[in-house]
N, C-alpha and C positions, 0 to 999 in steps of 0.2 A: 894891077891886081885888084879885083873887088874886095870887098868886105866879105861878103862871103865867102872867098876864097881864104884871107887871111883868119876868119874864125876857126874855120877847117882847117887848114892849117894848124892850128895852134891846139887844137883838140886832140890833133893826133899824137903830135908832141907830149901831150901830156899827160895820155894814154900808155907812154911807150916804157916800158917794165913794170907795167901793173898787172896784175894773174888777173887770171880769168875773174868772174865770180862764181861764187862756190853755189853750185846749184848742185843741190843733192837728187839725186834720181829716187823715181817713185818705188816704194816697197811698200808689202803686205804692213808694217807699223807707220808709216807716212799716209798710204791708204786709210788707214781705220782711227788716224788720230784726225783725218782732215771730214773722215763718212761723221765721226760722233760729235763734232761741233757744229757741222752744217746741220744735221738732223735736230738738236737739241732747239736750233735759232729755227727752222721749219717749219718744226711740230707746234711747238710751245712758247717759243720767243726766249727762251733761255739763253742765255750769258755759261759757257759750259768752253772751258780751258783744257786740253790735254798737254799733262805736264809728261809724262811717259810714257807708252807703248811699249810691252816685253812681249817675247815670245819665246815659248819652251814648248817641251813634248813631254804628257803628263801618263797618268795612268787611272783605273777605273777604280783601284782599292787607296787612292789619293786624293783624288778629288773630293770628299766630302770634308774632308780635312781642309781643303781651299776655300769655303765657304765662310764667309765673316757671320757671327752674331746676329740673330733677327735679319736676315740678308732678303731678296725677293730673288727667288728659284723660278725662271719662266723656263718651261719645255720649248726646246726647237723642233721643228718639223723638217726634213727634207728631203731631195728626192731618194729613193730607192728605198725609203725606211730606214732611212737614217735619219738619227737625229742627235741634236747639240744641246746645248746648256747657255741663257743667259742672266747672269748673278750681279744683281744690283744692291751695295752695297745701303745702312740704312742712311747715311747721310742722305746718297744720292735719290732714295724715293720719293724721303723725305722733302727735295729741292725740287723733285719734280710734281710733287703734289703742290705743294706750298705755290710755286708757280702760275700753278693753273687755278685753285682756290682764292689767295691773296695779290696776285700778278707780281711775288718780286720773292728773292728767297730770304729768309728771316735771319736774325744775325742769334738770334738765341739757339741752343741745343736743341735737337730733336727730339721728341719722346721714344724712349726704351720701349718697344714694343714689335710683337711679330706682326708681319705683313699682312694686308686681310686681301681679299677677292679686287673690292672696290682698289687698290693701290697695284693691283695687277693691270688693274683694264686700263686704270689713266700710265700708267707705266710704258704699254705694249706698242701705241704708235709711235713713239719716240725709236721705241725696240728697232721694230719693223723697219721704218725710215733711214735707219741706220745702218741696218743690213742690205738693203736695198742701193746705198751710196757704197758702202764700202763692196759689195760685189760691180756696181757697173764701174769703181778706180780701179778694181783688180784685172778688168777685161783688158786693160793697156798691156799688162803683163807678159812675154813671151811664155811663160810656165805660172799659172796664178794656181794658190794652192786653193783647196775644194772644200769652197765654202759657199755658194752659189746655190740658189733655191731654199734657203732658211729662212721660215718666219715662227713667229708666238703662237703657239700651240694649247700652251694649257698650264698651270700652276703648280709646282712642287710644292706640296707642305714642308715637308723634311726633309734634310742632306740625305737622313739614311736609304731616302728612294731613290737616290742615282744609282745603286747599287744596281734595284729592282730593274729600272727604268730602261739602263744602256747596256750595251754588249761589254765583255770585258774585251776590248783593244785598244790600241794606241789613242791617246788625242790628242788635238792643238791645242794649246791655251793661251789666250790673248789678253794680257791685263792691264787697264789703263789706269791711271794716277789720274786725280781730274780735280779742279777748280772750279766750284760751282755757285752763280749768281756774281752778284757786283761786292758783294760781303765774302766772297774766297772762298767759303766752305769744301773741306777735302772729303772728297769723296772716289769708290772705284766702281770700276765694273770690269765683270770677269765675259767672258768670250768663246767658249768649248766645243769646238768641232770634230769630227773622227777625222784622225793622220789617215787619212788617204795618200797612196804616195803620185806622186804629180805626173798626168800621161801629155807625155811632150808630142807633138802635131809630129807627121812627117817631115822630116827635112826638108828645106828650100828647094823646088827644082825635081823633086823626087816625085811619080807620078803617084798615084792613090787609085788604086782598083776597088770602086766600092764592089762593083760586082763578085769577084771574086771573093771581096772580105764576107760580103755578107753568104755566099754560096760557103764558104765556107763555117760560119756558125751554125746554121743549116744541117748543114752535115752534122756536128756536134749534138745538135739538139738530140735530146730524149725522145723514144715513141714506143710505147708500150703494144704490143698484140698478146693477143688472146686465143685462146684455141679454146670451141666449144666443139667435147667430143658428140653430145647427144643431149636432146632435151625428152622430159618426160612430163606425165602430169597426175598427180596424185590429189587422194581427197584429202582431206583433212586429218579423217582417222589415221591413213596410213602412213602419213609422216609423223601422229604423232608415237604408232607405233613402232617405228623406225629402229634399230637396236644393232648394235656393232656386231660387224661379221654377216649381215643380211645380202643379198643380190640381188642388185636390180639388172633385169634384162636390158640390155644392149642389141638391136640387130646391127647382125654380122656387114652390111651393106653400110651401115654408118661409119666402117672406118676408113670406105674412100671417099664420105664426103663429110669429112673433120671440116668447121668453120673456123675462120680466121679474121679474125674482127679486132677495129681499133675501137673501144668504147663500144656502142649502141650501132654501128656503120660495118655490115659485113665485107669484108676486103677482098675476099680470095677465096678458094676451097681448097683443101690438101688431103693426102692421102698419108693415114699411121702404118709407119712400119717402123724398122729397127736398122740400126749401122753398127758395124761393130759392139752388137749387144746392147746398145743405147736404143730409147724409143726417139723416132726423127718423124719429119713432116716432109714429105711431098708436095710442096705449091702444085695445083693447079688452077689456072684461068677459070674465072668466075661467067657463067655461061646466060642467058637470058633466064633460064628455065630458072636458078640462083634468084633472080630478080625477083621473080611471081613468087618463089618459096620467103625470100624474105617479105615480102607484104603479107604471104598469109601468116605465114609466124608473129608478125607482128600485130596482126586483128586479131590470131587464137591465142597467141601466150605461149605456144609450144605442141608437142604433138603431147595425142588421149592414148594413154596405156591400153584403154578397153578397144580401143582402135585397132591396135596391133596384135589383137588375135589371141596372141602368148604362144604359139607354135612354133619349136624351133626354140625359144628362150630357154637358158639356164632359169632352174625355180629361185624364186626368193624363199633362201632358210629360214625364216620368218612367220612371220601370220598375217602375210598380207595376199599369198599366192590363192588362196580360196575365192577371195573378190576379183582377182585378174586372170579368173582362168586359169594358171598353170599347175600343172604338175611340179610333185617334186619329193624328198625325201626332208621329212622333220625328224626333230630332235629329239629324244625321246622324250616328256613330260614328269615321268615318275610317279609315285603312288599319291595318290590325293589322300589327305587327311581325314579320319574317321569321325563322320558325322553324328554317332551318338542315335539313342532309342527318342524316336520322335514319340508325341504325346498321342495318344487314342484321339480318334476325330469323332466318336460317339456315332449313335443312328442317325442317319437323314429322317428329316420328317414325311411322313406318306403324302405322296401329290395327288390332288383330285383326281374325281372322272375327268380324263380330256375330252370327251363327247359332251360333257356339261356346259351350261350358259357362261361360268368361270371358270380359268384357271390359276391355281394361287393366290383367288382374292380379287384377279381381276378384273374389270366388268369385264359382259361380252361386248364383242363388235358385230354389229350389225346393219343395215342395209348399205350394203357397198353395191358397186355396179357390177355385171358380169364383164368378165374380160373379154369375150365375145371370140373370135376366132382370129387375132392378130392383125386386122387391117390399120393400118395406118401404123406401123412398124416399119424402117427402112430392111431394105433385104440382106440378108446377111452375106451372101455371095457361098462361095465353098471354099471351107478352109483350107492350108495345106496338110497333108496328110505328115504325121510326125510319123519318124525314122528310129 
């Protein structure tokens, strides 16, 4: 037997009723204790200890009350418009400023004081790098909870703006215990993301019909149409004379060709009528001739009132039927108010001879040319005879 053999040997022996070793499996607190000390030595070369990792499920009228004294409030940004909270207690700013200013963290107290802008911005890469490790440890996860795509956004002045800031639902809250610099310094940091609840993959084995899935959101989706019964076109005046209980003409020919449009994009033509005493639509197919009507509609704006003649139209009860031609029966007006004895307008002054060199003072005119007998006048033709 070689040496080799007898090593091995003797290894295994001495291996035999020892437990395994205790290797604990990776979790959402193992993740975010291992993302915030790599990030710390990355960013800034910090010495940064995670002594505990909690997690709880918090709420929106709570959380300002989780906030420590002069604390650093950064906005998270993420996807869908959502967004989280992250709260750096004032030790730890303080360690991380100090850090980068001094290269070491100081063994004296911190100054008592609120966070300024400048202590956000050296704060935010640390942030970001953090979030960034603790979501690519969470991708090992069979179910990682949803915290993926958050970065530093913007500065909280006050607790009291979480209120303003986030939706009132559930959150997660992640709070680390931490040891900071080669001098210990205790410090936290808080971690606030919306409890999302966690969407577990298909089962193993189980096929996945995107087509179907997504054929049917599709269907789901929202789509608004429109029905325009009739366009018209007025001037100015007579919209602004416009008054309840007036009538605008309608032809009768516009109810079988009601528009049906999504937005600005005409879809279809339909026909008004009535079901069971209900007003309903008739679809019909959208024809070429629909095509040319919608480009010119959309070079004019709509069709001209004074176009349509006004025959055959109900009158508008209003005062606008005298400029559109129609007929019709008005309201009665009532007696106009008594205007009172107006004042004498006295004699006119007697007007010269009109045969005179003046009239009224003014010179005469004289030497003009004869107008001679009309040549170089274009011809007027014949007019038509009025009826």
């Amino acid at each position: 037997m070689s040496d080799a053999d007898i090593i091995s040997a003797m290894r295994r022996k001495a291996g035999v009723g020892r437990p395994p070793p205790d290797v604990q499996p990776l979790s959402p607190a193992k993740a975010l204790r291992i993302a915030a000390a790599k990030a710390a030595e990355d960013t800034i070369g910090l010495v940064l200890q995670v002594l505990e990792v909690s997690e709880e499920k918090s709420a929106i009228s709570r959380l300002p009350g989780e906030v420590p004294e002069h604390a650093l409030l950064s906005l998270l940004e993420g996807p869908e418009n959502a967004y989280g909270l992250a709260i750096f207690d004032r030790n730890t700013v303080a360690a991380i400023v100090e850090q980068q200013t001094v290269g070491r963290v100081l063994s004296l107290a911190p100054e008592v004081r609120p966070p300024t802008a400048t202590d956000s911005v050296m704060c935010a890469p640390l942030c970001d790098r953090m979030l960034r490790l603790f979501e690519a440890q969470l991708a090992e996860l069979p179910d990682p909870p949803a915290v993926a795509g958050y970065h530093t956004a913007a500065q909280l002045r006050e607790a009291r703006s979480i209120a303003i800031a986030f939706d009132d639902v559930p959150y997660r809250l992640y709070r680390l215990k931490l040891l900071l610099g080669r001098e210990g310094r205790e410090g936290e940091i808080l971690l606030i993301f919306p409890h999302m609840p966690v969407a577990s993959g298909p089962a193993h084995g189980a096929g996945h019909d995107f087509g179907a899935a997504f054929q049917e959101a599709v269907r789901r989706t929202e789509a608004r149409l429109d029905t325009v019964l009739h366009r018209v076109s007025l001037t100015l005046s007579d919209v602004a004379g416009l008054q309840e209980g007036m009538m605008i003409p309608i032809p009768r020919e516009t109810l079988s060709r009601v528009e049906l449009r999504a937005g600005e994009r005409l879809i279809s033509r339909a026909r008004l009528g009535q079901i069971n005493g209900k007003r309903a639509l008739r679809v019909v197919l959208a024809t070429e001739d629909d095509d040319a009507l919608e480009a010119e509609l959309s070079s004019s704006g709509g069709f001209d009132m004074a176009a349509l003649g006004g025959e055959g139209f109900p009158a508008l009860s209003g005062g606008m039927q005298g400029e559109m031609g129609m007929e019709g029966d008005l309201p009665a007006l009532g007696d106009l108010p008594a205007m009172g004895e107006l004042p004498p307008l006295g004699d006119l002054p007697p007007l010269e001879d009109m045969a005179g060199d003046s009239v009224g003072g003014f010179p005469a005119v004289d030497g003009l040319p004869p107008l001679g007998d009309g040549e170089g006048f274009p011809t007027m033709g014949e007019l038509p005879a009025l009826e």
